[in-house]
C-alpha positions as CSV (number, residue, x, y, z in Angstrom):
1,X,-192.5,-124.5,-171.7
2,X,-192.0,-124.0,-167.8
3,X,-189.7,-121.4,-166.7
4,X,-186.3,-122.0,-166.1
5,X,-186.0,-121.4,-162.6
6,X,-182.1,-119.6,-161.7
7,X,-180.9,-119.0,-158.5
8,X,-179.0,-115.7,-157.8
9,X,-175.1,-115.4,-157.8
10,X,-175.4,-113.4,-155.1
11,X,-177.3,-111.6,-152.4
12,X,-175.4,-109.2,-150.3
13,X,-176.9,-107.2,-147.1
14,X,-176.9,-102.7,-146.8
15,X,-178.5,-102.7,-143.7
16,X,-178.3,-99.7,-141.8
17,X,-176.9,-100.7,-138.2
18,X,-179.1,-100.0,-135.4
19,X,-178.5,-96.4,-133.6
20,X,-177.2,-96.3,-130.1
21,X,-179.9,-93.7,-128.4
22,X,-177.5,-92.8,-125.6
23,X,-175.9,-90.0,-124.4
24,X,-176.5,-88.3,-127.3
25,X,-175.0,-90.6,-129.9
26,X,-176.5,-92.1,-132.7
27,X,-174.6,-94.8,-133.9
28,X,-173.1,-94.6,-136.6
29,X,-173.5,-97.9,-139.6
30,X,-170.5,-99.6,-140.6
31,X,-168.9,-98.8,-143.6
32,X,-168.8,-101.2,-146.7
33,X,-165.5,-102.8,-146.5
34,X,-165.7,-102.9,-150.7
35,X,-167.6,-101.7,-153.3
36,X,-170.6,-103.8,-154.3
37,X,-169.7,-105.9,-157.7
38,X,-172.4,-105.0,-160.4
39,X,-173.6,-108.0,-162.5
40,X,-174.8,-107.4,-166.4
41,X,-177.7,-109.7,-167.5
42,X,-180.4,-109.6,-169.4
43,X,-183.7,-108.4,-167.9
44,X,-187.3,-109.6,-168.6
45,X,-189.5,-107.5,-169.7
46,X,-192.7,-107.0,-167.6
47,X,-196.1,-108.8,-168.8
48,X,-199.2,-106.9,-168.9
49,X,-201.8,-108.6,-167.5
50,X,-205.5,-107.4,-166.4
51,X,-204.0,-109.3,-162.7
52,X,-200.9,-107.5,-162.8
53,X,-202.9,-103.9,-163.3
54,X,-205.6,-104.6,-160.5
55,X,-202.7,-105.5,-158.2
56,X,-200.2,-102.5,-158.7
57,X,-203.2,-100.7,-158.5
58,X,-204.0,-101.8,-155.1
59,X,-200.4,-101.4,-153.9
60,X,-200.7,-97.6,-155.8
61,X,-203.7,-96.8,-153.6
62,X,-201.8,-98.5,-150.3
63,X,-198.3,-96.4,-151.2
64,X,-200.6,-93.2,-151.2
65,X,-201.7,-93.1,-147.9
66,X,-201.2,-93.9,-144.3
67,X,-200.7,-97.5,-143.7
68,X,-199.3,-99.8,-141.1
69,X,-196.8,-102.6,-141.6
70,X,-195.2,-105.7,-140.2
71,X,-192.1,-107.1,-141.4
72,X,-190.3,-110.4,-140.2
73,X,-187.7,-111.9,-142.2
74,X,-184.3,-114.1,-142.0
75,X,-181.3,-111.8,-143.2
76,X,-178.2,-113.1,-145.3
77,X,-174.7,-113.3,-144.1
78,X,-172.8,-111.5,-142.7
79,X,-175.4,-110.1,-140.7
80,X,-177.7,-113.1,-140.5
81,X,-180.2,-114.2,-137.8
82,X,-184.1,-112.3,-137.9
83,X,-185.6,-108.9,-138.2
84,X,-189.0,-108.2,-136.6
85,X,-189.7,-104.8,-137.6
86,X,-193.3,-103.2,-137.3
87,X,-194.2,-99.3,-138.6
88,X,-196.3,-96.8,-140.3
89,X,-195.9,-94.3,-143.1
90,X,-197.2,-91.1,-144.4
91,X,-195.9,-89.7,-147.3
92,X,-197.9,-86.5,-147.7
93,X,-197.5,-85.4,-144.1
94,X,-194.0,-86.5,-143.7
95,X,-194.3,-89.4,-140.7
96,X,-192.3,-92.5,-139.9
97,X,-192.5,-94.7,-137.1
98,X,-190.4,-97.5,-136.9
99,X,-189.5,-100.3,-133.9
100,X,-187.0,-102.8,-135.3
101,X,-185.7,-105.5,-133.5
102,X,-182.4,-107.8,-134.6
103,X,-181.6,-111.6,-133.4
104,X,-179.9,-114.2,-133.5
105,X,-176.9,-112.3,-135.7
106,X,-174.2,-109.8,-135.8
107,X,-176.5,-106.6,-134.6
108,X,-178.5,-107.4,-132.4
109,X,-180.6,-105.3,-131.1
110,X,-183.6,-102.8,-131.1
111,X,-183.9,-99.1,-131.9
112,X,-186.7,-97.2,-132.6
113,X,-186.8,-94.1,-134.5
114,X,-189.2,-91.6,-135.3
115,X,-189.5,-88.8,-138.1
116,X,-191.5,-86.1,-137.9
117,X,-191.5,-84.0,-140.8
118,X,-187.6,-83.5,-141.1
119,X,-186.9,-84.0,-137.4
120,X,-185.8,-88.0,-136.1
121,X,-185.9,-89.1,-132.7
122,X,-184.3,-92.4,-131.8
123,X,-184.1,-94.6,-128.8
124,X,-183.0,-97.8,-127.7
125,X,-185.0,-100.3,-125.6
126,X,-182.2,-99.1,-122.7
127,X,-183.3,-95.1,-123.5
128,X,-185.7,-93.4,-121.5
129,X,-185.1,-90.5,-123.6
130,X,-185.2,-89.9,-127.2
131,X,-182.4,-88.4,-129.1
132,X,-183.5,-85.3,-131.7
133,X,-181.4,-85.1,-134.7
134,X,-182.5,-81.7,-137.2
135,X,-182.1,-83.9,-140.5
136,X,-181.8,-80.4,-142.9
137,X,-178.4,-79.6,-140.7
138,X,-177.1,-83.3,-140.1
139,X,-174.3,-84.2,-141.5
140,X,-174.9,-87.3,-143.9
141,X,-178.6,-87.8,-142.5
142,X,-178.7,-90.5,-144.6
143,X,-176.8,-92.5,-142.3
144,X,-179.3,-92.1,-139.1
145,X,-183.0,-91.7,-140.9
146,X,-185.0,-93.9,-143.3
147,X,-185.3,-92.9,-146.8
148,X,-188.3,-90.0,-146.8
149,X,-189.7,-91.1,-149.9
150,X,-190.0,-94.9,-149.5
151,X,-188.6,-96.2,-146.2
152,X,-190.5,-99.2,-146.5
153,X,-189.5,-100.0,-149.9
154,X,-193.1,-100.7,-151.4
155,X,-192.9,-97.6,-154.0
156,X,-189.9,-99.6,-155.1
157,X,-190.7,-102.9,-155.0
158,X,-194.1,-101.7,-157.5
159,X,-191.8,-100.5,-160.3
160,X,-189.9,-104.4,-160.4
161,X,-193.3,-106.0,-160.9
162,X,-192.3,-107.8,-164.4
163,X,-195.6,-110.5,-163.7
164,X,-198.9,-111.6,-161.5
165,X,-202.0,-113.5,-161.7
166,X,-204.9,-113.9,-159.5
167,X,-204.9,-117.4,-157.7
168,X,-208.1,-116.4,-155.6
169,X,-210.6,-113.7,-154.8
170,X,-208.3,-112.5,-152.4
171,X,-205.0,-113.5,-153.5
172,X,-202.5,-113.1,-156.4
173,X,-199.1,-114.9,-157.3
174,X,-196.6,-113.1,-159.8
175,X,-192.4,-112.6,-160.1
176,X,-190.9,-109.3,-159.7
177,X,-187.0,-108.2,-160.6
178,X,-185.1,-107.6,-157.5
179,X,-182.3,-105.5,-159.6
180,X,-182.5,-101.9,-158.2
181,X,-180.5,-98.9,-157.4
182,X,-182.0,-99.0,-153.9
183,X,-182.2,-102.0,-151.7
184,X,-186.0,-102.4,-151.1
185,X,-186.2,-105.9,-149.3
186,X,-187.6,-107.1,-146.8
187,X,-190.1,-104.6,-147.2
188,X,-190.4,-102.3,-144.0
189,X,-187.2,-102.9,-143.6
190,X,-185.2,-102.7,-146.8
191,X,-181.2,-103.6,-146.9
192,X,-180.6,-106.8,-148.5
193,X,-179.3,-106.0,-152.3
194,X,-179.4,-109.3,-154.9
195,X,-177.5,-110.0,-157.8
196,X,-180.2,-112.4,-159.8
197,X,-180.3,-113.9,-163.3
198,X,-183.8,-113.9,-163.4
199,X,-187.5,-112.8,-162.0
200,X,-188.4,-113.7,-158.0
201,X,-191.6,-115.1,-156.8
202,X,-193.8,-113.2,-154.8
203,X,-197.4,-113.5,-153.4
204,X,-200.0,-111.1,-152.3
205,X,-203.5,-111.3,-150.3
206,X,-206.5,-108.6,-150.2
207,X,-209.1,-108.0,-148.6
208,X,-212.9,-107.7,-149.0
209,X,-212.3,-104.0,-150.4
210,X,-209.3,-104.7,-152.2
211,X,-206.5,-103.7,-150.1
212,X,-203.5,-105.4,-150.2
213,X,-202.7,-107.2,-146.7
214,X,-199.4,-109.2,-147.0
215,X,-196.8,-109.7,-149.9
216,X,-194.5,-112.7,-149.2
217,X,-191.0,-113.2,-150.8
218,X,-188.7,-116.7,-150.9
219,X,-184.9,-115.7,-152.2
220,X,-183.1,-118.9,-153.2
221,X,-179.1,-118.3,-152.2
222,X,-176.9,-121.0,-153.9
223,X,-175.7,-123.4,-150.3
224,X,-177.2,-120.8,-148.1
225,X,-180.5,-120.6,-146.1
226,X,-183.4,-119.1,-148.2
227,X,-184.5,-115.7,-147.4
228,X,-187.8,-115.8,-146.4
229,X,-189.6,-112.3,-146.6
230,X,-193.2,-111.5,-145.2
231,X,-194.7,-108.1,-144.8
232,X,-198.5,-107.4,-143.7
233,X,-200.6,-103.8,-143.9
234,X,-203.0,-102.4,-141.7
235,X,-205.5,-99.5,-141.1
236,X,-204.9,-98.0,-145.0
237,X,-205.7,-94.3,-145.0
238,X,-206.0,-94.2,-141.6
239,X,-204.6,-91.4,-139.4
240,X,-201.6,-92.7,-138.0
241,X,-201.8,-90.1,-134.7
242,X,-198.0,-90.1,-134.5
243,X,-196.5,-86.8,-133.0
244,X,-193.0,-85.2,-131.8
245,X,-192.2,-87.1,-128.4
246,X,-192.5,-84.5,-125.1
247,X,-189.7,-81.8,-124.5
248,X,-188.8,-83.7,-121.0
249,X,-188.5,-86.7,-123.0
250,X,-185.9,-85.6,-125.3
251,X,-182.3,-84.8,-125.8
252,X,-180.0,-83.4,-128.2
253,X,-177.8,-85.1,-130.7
254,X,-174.4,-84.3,-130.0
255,X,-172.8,-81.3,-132.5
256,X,-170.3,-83.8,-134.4
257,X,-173.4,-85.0,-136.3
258,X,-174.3,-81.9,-137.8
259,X,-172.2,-80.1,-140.6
């Protein structure tokens, strides 16, 4: 029998507000106005497949290393309009580089922030200087950094793989479950939180050596605009050369951010 195809009750938006670089400040996100509502259904469970191996095995090897990323995507209300994001990740030697840009919406804008080991510098396209924020004394760091471990949201997005096929040499098809703890779309930018009945399509290409290039996401939203999410990689395991900015290009955040 075909699936029964459900469209979510919901699809709300966490996305951290993009940091004012000036005089010191950072910016702070607003606040959720009220808690998130929490939905009980019940879950598929994932479908082995030898597809479904060889691809989280490709995204396992891409997770691991250095890579670089692209992300543009439509957002929900309230924020709405785009995000054009691009980046690059190291997990083992603690490196983030992210240049976002918002239009079209509520925050528009672009910031881009930098994390070196424990250390984040952010600017604004109006910032000749970068601010330094010490993320082991700031005061909710959470609020001004990406997440360490996953900022991109592709170690996440792996676990909710509940299905995939191959529909080329180079290309797979599956669903995943967008139910999480952590918000992990769009990836390289993750925010938008979903309340779904059921699994989400997804598609992924490779390349001649098996790396995976792009995933691409549709979210149906009951009378809204579907989200439409794509993400590509580049230059997997490569050194990402990303350093601290210079000393004459860098201030201080200002003391009310740190404990």
């Amino acid at each position: 029998m075909p699936r029964r195809r459900r469209t979510p009750l919901l699809a709300a938006l966490a996305l951290t507000a993009v940091a004012l670089a000036t005089s010191g400040c950072l910016g702070l996100p607003d606040p959720d106005p009220q808690p998130r509502p929490t939905l009980a259904t019940s879950r598929p469970s994932p479908t082995a497949s030898p597809a479904k191996d060889e691809l989280v095995a490709a995204l396992g090897r891409l997770v691991a290393g250095p890579y670089r990323y692209h992300v543009q995507s439509n957002l929900p209300e309230p924020t709405s309009g785009t995000v054009d994001a691009t980046g690059a990740y190291d997990h083992d030697a603690k490196l983030i580089d992210e240049s976002v840009t918002l239009a079209g919406g509520r925050s528009d804008g672009f910031v881009h922030r930098l994390v070196v080991d424990h250390d984040l510098y952010t600017r604004t396209r109006e910032s000749d200087k970068w601010i330094h924020l010490d993320l082991t004394r700031a005061r909710a760091p959470e609020m001004h950094a990406p997440n360490l471990d996953d900022p991109t949201g592709l170690a996440s997005f792996i676990t909710t793989i509940a299905e995939a096929t191959r529909t080329g040499p180079h290309s797979f098809k599956g669903r995943f479950d967008p139910h999480s703890s952590k918000p992990f779309m769009p990836i390289g930018y993750p925010g938008v939180v979903a309340f779904m009945i059921d699994t989400v399509p997804f598609t992924a290409e490779t390349d001649d050596q098996g790396n995976v290039t792009s995933i691409h996401m549709e979210l149906e939203i009951k009378d809204k605009p579907k989200l439409d999410m794509t993400t590509t990689f580049s230059d997997h395991g490569k050194p990402l050369g990303l350093s601290r900015p210079a000393r004459n290009k860098t201030s201080e955040a200002a003391g009310l951010y740190y404990k």
